[in-house]
Backbone as ProteinMPNN parsed JSONL, in Angstrom:
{"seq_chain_A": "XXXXXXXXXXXXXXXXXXXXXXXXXXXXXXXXXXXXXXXXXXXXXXXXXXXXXXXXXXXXXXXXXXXXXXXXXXXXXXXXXXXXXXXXXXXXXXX", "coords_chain_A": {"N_chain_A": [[-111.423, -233.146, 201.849], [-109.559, -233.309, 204.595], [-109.563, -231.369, 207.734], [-106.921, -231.02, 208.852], [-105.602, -231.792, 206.972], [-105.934, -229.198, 205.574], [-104.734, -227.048, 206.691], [-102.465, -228.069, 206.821], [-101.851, -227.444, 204.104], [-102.463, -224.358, 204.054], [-100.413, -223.244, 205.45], [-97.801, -224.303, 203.88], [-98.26, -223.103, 201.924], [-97.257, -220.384, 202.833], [-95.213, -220.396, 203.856], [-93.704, -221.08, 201.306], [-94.687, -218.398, 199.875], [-93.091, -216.665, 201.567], [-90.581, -217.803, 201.368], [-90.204, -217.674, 198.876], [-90.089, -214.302, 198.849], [-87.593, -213.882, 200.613], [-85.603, -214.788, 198.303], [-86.182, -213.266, 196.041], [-85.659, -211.088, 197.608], [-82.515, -211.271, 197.578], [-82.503, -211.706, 195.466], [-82.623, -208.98, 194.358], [-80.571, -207.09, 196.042], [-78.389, -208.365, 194.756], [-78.485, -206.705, 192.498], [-79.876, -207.756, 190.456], [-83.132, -208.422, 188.69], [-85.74, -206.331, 188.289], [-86.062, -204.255, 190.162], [-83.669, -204.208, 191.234], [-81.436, -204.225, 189.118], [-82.528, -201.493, 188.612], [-81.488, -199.883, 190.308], [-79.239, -200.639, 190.122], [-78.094, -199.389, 187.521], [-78.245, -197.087, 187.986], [-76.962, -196.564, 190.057], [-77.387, -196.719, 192.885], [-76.984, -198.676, 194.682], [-77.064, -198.812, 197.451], [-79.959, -198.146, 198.635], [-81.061, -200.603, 196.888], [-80.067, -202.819, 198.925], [-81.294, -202.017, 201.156], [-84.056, -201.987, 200.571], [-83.466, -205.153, 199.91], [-82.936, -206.33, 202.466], [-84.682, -205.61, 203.827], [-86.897, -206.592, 202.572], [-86.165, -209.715, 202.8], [-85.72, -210.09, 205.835], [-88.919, -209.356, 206.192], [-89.616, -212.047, 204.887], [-88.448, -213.72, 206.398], [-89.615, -213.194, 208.365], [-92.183, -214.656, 207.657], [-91.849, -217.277, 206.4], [-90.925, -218.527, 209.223], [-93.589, -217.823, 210.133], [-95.009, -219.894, 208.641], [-94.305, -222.321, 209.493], [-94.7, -222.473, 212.234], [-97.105, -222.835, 211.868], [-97.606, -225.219, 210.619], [-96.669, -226.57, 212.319], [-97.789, -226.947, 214.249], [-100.562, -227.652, 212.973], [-99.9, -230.008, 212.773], [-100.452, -231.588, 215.353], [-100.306, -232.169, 219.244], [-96.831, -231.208, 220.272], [-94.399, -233.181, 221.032], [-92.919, -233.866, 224.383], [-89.37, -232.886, 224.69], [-87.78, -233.906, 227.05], [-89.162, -236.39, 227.802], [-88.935, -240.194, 227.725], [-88.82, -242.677, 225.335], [-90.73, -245.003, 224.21], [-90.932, -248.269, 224.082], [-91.757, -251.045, 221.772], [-93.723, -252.863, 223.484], [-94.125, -251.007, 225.229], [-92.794, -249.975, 227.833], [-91.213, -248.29, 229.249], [-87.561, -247.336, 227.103], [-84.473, -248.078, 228.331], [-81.241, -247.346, 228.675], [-78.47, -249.288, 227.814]], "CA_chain_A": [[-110.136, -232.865, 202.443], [-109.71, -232.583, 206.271], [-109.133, -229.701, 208.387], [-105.667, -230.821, 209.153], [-104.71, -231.186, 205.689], [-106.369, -227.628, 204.807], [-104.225, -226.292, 207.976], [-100.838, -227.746, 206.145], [-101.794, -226.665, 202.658], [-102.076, -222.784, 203.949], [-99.043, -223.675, 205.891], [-96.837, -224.494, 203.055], [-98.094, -221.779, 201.314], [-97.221, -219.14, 203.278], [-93.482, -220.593, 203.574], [-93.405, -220.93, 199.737], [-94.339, -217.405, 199.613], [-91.9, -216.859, 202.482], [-88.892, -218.369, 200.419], [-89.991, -216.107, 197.193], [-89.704, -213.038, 199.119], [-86.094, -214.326, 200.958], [-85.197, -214.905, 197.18], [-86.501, -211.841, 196.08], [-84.964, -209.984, 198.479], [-81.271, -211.666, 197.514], [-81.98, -210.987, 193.883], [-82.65, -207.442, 194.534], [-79.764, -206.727, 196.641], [-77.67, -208.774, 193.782], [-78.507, -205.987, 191.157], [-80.655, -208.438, 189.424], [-84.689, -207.902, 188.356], [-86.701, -204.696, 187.797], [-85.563, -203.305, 190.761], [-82.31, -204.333, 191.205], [-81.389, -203.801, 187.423], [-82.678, -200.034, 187.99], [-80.467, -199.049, 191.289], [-77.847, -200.501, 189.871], [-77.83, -198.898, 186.932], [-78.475, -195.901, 188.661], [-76.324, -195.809, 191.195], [-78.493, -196.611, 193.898], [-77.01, -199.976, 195.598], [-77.329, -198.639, 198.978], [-81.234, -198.178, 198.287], [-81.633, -201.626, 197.044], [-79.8, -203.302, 199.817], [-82.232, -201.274, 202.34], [-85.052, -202.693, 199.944], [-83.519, -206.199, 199.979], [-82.55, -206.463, 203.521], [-86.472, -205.56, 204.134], [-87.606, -208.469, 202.1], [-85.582, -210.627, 203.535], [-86.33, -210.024, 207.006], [-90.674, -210.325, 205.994], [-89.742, -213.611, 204.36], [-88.018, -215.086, 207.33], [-90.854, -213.969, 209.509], [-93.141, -215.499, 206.938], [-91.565, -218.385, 207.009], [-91.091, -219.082, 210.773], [-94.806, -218.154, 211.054], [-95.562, -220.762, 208.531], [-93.423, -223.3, 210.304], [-95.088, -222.442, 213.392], [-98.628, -223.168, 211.532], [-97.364, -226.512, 210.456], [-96.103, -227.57, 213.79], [-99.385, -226.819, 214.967], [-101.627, -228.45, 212.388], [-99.178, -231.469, 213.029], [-100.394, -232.088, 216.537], [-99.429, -231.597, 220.359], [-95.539, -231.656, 220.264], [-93.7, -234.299, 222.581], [-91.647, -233.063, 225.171], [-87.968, -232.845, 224.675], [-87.6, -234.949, 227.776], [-90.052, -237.455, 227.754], [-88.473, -241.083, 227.346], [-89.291, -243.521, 224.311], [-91.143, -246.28, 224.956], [-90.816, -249.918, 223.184], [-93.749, -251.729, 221.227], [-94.508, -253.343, 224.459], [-95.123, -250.206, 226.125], [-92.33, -250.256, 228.434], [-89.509, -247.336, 228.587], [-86.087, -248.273, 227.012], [-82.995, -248.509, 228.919], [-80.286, -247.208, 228.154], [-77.044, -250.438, 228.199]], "C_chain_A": [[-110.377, -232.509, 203.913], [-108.779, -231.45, 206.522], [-107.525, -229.69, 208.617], [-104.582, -230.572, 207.877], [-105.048, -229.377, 204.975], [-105.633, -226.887, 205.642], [-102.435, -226.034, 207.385], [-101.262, -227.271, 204.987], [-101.586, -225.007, 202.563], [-100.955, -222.63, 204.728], [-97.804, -223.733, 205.049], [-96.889, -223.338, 202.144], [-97.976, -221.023, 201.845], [-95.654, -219.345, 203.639], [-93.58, -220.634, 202.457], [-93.251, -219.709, 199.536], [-93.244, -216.306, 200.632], [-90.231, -216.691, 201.924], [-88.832, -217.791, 199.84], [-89.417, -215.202, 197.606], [-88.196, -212.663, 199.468], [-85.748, -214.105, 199.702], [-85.078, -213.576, 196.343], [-85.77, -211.138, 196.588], [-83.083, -210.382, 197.716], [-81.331, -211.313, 196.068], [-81.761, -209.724, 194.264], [-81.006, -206.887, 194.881], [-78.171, -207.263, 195.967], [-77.565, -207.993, 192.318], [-79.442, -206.459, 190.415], [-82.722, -207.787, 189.264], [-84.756, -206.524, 188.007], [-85.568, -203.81, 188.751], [-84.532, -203.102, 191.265], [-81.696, -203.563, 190.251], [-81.274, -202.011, 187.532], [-82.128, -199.115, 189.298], [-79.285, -199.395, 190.915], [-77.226, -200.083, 188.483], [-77.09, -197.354, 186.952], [-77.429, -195.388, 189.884], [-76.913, -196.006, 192.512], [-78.318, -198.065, 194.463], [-77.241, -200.079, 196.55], [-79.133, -198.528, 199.063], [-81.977, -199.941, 197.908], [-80.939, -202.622, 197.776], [-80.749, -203.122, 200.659], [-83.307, -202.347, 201.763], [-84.855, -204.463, 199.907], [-83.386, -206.939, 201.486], [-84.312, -206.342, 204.39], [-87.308, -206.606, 203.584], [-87.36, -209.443, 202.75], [-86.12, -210.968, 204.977], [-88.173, -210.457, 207.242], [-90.469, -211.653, 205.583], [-89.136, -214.211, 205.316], [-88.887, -215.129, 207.872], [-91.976, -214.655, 208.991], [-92.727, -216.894, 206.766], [-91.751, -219.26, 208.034], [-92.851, -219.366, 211.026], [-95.503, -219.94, 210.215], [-95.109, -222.428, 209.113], [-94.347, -223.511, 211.303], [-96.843, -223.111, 212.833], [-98.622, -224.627, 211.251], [-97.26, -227.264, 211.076], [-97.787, -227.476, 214.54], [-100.121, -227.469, 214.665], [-100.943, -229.94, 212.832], [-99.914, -232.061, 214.413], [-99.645, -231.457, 217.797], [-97.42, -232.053, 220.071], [-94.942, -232.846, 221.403], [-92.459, -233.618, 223.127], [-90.547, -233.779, 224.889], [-87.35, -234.153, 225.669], [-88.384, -236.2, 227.995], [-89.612, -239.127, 227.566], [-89.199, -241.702, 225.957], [-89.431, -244.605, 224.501], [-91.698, -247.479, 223.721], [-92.301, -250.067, 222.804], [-94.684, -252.226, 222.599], [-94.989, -252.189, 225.23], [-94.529, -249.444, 227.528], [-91.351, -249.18, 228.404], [-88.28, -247.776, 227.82], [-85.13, -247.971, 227.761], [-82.388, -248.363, 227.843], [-78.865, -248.792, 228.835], [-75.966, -249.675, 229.249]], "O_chain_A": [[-111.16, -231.664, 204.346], [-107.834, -230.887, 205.97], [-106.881, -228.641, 208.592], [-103.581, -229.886, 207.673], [-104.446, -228.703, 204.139], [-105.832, -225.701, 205.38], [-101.637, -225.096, 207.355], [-100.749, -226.155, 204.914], [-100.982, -224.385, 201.689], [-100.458, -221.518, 204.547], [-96.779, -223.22, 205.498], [-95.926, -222.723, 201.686], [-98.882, -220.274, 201.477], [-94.936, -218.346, 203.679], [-93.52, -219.415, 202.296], [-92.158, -219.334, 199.113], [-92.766, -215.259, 200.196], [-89.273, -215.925, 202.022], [-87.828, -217.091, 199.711], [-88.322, -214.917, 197.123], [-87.581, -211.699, 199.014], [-85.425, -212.919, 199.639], [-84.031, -212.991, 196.068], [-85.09, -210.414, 195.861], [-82.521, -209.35, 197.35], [-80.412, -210.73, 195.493], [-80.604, -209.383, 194.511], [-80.34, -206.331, 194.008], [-77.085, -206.848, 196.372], [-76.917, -208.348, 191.333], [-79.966, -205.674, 189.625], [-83.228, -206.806, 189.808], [-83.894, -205.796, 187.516], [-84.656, -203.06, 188.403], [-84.251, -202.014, 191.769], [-81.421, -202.378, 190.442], [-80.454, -201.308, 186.942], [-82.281, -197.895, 189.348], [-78.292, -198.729, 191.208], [-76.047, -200.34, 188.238], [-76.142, -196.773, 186.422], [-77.214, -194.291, 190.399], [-76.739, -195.037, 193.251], [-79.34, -198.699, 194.726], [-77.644, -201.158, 196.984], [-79.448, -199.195, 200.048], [-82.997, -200.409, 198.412], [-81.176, -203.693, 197.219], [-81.225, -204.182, 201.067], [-83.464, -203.425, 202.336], [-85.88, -205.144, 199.878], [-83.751, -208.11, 201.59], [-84.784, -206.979, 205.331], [-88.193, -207.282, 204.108], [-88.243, -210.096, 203.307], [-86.825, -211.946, 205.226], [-88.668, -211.316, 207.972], [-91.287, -212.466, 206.015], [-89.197, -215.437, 205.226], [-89.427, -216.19, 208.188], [-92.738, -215.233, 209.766], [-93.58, -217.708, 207.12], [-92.381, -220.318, 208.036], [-93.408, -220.295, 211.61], [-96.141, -220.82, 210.791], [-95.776, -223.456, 208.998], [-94.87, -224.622, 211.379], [-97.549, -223.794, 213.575], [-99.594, -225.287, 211.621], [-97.538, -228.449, 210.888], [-98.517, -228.155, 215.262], [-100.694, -228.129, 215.532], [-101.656, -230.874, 213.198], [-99.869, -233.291, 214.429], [-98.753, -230.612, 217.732], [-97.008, -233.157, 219.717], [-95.349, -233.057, 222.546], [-91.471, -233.078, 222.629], [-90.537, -235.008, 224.811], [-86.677, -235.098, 225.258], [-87.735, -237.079, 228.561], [-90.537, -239.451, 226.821], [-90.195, -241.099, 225.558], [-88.536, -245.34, 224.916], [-92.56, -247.446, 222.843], [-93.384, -249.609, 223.168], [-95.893, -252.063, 222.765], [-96.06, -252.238, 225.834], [-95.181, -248.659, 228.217], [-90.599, -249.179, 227.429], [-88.036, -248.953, 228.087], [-85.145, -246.762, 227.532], [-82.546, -248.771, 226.692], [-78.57, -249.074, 229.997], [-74.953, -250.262, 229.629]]}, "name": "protein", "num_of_chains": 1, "seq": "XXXXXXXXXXXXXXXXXXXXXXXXXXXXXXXXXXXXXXXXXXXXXXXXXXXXXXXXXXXXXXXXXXXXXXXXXXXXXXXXXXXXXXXXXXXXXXX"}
């Protein structure tokens, strides 16, 4: 396996576990699971909001970073402005 594919593989995993935690976090703050289940039994929604609203937030930045690791292993990016240039080689024109 090459380095670039070993670069996206811990890449995807670290958004996968990214998404769980996002998910995670939205159960929680839905009452649902262990710890949902036992603030809202309890009385304690404002507690697992705090607790889901904190997941949430690590799983986006776990996300982004794995985004950012992906875009990376991918190669230099192409500038935004840069034109697109035909098989021959040639810029295109715009009509």
């Amino acid at each position: 396996m090459d380095a670039i594919t070993q670069h996206k593989l811990r890449a995807a995993g670290k958004m996968a576990f990214g998404a769980a935690r996002i998910a995670s976090g939205l159960a929680t703050a839905g009452g649902k699971g262990l710890i949902g289940g036992y603030c809202r039994n309890h009385g304690l929604m404002s507690a697992a909001y705090r607790l889901a609203q904190s997941s949430v937030n690590a799983g986006t930045a776990m996300l982004e970073a794995g985004w950012a690791e992906w875009n990376a292993a991918s190669g230099p990016a192409k500038p935004a402005d840069a034109p697109e240039t035909a098989a021959s080689g040639t810029p295109n024109q715009a009509a």
